[in-house]
LUMDO-437149 format. One record per residue (C-alpha): x, y, z. Coordinates in steps of 0.05 Angstrom, whole numbers, plus 32768, in hexadecimal, padded with zeros to 4 digits. Example, Ala and Ser with C-alpha at 12.3 -4.5 7.8 and 13.67 -1.06 7.14 Angstrom:
2
80F67FA6809C
81117FEB808F
//
This chain:
283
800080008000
801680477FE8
8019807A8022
800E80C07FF8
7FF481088025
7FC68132800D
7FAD81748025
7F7681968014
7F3F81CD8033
7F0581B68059
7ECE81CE8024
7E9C81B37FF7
7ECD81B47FB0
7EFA81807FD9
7EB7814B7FE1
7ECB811E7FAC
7F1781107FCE
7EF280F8800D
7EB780CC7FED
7EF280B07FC5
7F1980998007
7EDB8086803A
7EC3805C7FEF
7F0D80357FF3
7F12804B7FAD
7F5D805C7FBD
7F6280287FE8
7F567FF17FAE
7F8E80117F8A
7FC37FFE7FBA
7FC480487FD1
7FBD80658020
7FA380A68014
7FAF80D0804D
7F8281118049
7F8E8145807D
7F5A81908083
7F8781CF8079
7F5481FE8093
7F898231808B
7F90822D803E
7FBC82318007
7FF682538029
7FF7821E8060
7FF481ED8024
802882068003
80548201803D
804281C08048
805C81B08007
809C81D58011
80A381AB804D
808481698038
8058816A8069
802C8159802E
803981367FEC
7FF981497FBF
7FD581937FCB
7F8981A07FB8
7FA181EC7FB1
7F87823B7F97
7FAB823B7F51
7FC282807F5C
7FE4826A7FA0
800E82387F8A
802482547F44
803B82867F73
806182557F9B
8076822F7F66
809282747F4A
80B8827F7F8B
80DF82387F95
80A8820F7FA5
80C281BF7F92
807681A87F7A
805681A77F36
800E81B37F22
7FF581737F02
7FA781807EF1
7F7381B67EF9
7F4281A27F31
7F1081D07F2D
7F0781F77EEE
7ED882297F03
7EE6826F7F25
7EEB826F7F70
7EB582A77F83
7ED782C77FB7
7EA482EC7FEC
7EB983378003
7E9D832F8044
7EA28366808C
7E8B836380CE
7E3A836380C9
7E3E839D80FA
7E6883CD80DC
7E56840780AE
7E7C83F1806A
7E4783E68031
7E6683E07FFC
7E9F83D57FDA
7EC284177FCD
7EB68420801A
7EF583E98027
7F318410800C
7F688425803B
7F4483F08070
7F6A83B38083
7F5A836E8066
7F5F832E808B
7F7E82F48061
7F8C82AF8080
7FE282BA8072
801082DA8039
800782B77FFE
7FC7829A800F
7F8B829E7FD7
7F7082D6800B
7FA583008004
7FB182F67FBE
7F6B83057FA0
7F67833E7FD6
7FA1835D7FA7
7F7C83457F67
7F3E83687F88
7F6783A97F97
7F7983AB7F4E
7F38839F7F32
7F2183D97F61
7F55840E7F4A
7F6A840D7F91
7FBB84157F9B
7FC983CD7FAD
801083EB7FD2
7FEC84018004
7FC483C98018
7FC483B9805D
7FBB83678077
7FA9834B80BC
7FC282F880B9
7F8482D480DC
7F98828580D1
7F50827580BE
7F0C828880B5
7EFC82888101
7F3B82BB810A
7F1382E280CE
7EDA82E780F9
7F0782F88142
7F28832B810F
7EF3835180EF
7EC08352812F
7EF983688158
7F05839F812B
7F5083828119
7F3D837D80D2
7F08839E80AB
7EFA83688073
7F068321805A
7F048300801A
7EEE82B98021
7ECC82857FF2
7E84829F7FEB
7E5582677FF5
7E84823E8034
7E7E8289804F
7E36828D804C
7E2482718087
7E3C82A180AF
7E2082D58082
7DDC82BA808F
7DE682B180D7
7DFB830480E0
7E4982FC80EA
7E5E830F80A6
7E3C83458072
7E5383328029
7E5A83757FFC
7E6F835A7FC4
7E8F831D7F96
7ED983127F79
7ED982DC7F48
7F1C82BF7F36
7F2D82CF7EF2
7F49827E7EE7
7F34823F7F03
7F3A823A7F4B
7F5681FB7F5E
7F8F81D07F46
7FAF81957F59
7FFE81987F6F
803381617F79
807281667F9E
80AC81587F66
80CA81247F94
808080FD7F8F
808281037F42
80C380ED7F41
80B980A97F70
8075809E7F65
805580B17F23
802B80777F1D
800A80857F58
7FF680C67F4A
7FDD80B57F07
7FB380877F29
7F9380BD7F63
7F8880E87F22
7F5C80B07F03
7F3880A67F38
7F2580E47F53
7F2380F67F07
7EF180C47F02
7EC480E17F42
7EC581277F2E
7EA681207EE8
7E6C80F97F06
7E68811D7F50
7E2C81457F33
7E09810A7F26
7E0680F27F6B
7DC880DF7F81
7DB1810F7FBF
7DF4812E7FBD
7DE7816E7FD2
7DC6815A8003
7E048141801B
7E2D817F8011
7DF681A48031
7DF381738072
7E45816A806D
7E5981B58065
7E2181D6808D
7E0681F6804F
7DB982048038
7DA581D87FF7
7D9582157FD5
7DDB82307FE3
7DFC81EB7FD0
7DD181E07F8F
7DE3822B7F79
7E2F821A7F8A
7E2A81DF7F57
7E0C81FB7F21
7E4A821D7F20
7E7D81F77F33
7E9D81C67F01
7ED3819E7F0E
7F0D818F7ED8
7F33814D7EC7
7F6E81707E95
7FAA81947E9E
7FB581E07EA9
7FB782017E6A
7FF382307E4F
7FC582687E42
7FA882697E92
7FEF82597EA7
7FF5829F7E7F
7FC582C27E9C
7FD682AF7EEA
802082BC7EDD
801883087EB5
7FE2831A7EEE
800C83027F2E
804783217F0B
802283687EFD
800B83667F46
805F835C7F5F
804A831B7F77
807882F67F52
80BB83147F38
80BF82EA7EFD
809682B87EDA
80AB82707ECF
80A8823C7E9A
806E82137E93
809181D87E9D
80B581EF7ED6
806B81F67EEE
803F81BB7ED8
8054817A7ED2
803881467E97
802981067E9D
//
């Protein structure tokens, strides 16, 4: 039996990975595995990496290119999700911002540097006309530290996934002004290089199968009913999350690979932009 990590956040695109493991499907293929939450996100994920704490990341695309960018030994080796990641703009319920134009010059609250929060709060800036220079961040861990931060007046907004936000939206912590779609798709799949290199096989094989998962999920009988009951969601909310979600089964194209690099790079996020085959790895 294979003994591979994987990491992933606790939220309703990451369903198929655990179906897939409590089915045996992995299992059956000689493989262990071992899925651990990163509440946290991406940056924690891509330190994880770094440190091989984790072999295989369910990751923000924007996140690790970054990483990858900056010396990170992993490789992108699929597109998970292929749809946007709409990322809420959310404040304290109490306080007096209403709308969007109201946030510049306040502090943001992002889960750590690098993260997908503080990333698309600079892609936000930008689309804004704000100056993203002088952008101030509060680090908060994780969406509870979002909610200590921005009711304790430490932090004045947070950008989080919309609809694994809502809840707290409906229940009067959070007030969402506004939407920030990501302009690629939102979730990838990355392999440390040491994995690729020992192990290919078995990677090729996780990709099959949760390949094989994803372009059916949909079809699920009563399944969101079970995102609903397992992510604390309404069925409205859930059904309206998949009619847009869509999950992917191919590689990251050259022309997105484009698109993440020349924005990061405009933004002084990255400092140069790499190869993409020092980026994604083929099978």
């Amino acid at each position: 039996m294979k003994k591979i990590k994987i990491a992933g956040v606790p939220e309703h695109f990451n369903l198929p990975w655990h179906l897939c493991i409590e089915n045996g499907e992995f299992e059956e293929a000689g493989i262990d595995l071992q899925w651990t939450d990163v509440p946290e996100g991406t940056g924690k994920m891509c330190q994880m990496l770094r440190d091989g704490e984790t072999d295989i990341a369910v990751i923000l695309t924007e996140g690790i290119v970054k990483d990858i960018n900056a010396g990170n030994p992993s490789k992108i080796v699929q597109v998970y999700v292929e749809s946007p990641l709409i990322w809420g703009i959310h404040v304290d319920a109490k306080s007096n911002y209403q709308s969007l134009s109201d946030l510049e010059n306040t502090k943001v609250a992002i889960s750590r540097m690098g993260s997908g929060s503080h990333l698309m709060a600079i892609v936000n800036a930008q689309n804004q006309g704000w100056k993203t220079d002088d952008l101030q961040f509060e680090i908060v861990n994780t969406i509870d530290g979002a909610v200590d931060a921005l009711s304790g007046g430490k932090a004045d907004y947070f950008m989080w996934e919309k609809f694994m936000t809502k809840p707290l939206v409906d229940n009067g912590t959070f007030r969402r002004i506004a939407d920030c779609p990501t302009p690629w798709p939102c979730f990838v799949i990355a392999v440390r290089n040491e994995i690729l290199e020992k192990h290919p096989h078995t990677i090729e094989l996780i990709l099959e199968i949760i390949n094989t998962t994803t372009e059916e999920f949909k079809d699920i009988p009563s399944i969101n009913r079970t995102l609903s009951e397992r992510f604390n969601q309404k069925t409205e909310d859930i059904d309206a999350w998949l009619s847009q979600t869509h999950w992917s089964q191919t590689t990251i194209s050259h022309e997105t690979l484009n698109k993440i690099q020349n924005q990061l790079f405009d933004l002084s996020l990255i400092d140069k932009k790499s190869t993409f085959v020092e980026i994604v790895h083929g099978f």
